[in-house]
C-alpha atoms as a printed R data frame, in Angstrom:
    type eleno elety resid chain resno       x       y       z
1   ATOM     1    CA   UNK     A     1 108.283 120.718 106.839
2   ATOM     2    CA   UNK     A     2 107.384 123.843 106.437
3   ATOM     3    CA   UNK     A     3 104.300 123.551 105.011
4   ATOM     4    CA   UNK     A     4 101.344 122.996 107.677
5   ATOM     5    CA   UNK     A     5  97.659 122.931 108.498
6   ATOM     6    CA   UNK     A     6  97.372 127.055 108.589
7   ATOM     7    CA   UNK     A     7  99.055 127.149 104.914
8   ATOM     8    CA   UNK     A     8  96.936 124.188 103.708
9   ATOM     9    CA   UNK     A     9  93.718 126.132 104.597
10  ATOM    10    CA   UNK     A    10  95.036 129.451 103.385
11  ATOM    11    CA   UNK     A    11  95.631 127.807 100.092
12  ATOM    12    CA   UNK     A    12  92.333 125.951 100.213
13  ATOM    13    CA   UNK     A    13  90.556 129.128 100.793
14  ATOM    14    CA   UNK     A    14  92.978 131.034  98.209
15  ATOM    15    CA   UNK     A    15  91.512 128.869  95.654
16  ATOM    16    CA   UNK     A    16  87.803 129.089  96.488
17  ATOM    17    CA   UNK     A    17  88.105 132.983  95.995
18  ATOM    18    CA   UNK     A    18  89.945 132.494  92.813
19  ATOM    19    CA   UNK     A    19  87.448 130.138  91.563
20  ATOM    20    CA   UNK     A    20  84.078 131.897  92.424
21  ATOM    21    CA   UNK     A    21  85.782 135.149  91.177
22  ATOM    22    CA   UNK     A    22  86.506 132.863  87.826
23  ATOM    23    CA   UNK     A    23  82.527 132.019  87.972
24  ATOM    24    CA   UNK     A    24  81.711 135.756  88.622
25  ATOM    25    CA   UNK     A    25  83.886 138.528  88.784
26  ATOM    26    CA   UNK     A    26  81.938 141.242  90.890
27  ATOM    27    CA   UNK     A    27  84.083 143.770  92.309
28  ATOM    28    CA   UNK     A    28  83.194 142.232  95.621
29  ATOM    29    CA   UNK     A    29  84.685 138.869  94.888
30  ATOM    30    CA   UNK     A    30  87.743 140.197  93.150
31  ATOM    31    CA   UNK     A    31  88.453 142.469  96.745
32  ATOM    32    CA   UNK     A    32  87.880 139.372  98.678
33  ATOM    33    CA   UNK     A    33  89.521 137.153  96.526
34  ATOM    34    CA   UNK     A    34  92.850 140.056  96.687
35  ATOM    35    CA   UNK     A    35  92.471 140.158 100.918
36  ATOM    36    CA   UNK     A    36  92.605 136.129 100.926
37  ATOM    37    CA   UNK     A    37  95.467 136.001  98.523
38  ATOM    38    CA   UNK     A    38  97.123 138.524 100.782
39  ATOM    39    CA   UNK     A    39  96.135 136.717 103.804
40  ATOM    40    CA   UNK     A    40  97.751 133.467 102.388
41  ATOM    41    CA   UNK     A    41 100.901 134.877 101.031
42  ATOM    42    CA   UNK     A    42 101.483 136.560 105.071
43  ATOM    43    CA   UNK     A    43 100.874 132.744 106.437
44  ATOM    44    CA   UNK     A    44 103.129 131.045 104.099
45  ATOM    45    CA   UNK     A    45 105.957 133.249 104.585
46  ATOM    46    CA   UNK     A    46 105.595 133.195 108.181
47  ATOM    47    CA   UNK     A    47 105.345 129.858 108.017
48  ATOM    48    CA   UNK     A    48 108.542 129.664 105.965
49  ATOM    49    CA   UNK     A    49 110.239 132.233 108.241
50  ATOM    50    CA   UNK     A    50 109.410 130.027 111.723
51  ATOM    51    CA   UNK     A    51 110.943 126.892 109.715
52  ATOM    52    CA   UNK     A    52 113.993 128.780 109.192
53  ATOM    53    CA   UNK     A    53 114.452 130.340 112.590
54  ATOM    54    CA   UNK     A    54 113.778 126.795 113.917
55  ATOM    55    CA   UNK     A    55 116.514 125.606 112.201
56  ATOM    56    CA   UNK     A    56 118.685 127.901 112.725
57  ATOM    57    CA   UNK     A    57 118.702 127.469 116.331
58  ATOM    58    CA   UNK     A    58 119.341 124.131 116.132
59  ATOM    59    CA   UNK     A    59 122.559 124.570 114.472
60  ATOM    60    CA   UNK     A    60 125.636 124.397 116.448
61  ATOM    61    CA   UNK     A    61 129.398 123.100 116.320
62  ATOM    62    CA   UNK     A    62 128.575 119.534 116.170
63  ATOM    63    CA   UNK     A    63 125.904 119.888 113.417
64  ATOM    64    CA   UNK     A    64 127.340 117.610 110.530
65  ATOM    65    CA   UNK     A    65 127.951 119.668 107.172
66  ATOM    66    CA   UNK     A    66 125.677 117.107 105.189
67  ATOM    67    CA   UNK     A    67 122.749 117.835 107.466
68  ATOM    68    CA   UNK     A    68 122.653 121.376 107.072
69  ATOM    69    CA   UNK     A    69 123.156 121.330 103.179
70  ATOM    70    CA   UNK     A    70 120.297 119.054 103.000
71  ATOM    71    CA   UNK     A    71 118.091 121.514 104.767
72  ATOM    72    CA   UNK     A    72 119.773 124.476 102.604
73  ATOM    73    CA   UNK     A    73 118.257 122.171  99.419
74  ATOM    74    CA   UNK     A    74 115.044 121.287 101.176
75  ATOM    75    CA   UNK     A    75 114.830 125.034 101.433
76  ATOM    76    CA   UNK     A    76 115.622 126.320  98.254
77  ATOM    77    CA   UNK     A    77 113.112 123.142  96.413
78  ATOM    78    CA   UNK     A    78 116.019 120.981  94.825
79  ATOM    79    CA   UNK     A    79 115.450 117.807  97.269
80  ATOM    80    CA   UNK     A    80 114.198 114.689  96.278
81  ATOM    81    CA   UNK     A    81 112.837 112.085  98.121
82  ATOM    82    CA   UNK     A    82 114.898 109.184  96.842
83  ATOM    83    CA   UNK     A    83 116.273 107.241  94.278
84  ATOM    84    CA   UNK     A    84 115.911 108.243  90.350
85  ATOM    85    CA   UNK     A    85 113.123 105.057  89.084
86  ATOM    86    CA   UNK     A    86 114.722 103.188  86.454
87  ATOM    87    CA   UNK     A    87 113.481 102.643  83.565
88  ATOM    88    CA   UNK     A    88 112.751  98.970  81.866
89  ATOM    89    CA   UNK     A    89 112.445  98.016  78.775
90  ATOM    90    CA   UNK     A    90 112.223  94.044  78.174
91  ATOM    91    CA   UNK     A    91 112.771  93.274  82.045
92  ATOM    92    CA   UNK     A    92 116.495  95.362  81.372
93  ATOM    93    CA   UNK     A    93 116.832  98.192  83.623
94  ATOM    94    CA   UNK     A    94 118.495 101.151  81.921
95  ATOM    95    CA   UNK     A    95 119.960 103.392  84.229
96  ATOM    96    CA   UNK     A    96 121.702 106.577  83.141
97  ATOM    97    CA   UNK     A    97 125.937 106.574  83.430
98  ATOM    98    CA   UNK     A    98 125.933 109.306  86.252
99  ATOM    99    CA   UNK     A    99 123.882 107.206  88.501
100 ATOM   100    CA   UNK     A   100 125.501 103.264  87.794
């Protein structure tokens, strides 16, 4: 959702400076590696901030109720992208009593 190509190579790059400071921590790699971290953190919450702007302004008076919770818990990290797996145990599922 959120998350796109400009974040991806932030991060990407965020973790080559972290690991070539962990190979040899000069002073120059640890100021690099701090102006890269910085640089990704400013993407990703830009990133985060058009998401949420986006939509925002597609919310009006005939948005359902379910649609914008489930954007209010993609948001905040508690989605899920389907059912809970059950678990087996001599070809008998178990399931758990909330869920049957």
């Amino acid at each position: 959702m959120w998350f796109n190509d400009d974040c991806k190579t932030a991060v990407k790059d965020r973790k080559k400076a972290l690991h070539k400071v962990k190979a040899s921590p000069t002073t120059e790699n640890i100021e690099k590696y701090k102006i890269i971290r910085a640089k990704a953190r400013r993407t990703i919450k830009c990133a985060k901030r058009r998401s949420l702007q986006s939509f925002v302004s597609k919310i009006n008076s005939r948005t359902s109720i379910r649609k914008v919770w489930a954007m209010v818990r993609k948001l905040a990290g508690k989605y899920h992208f389907g059912d809970i797996p059950h678990l087996g145990v001599n070809n008998n599922k178990i399931r758990h009593p909330r869920y049957i």
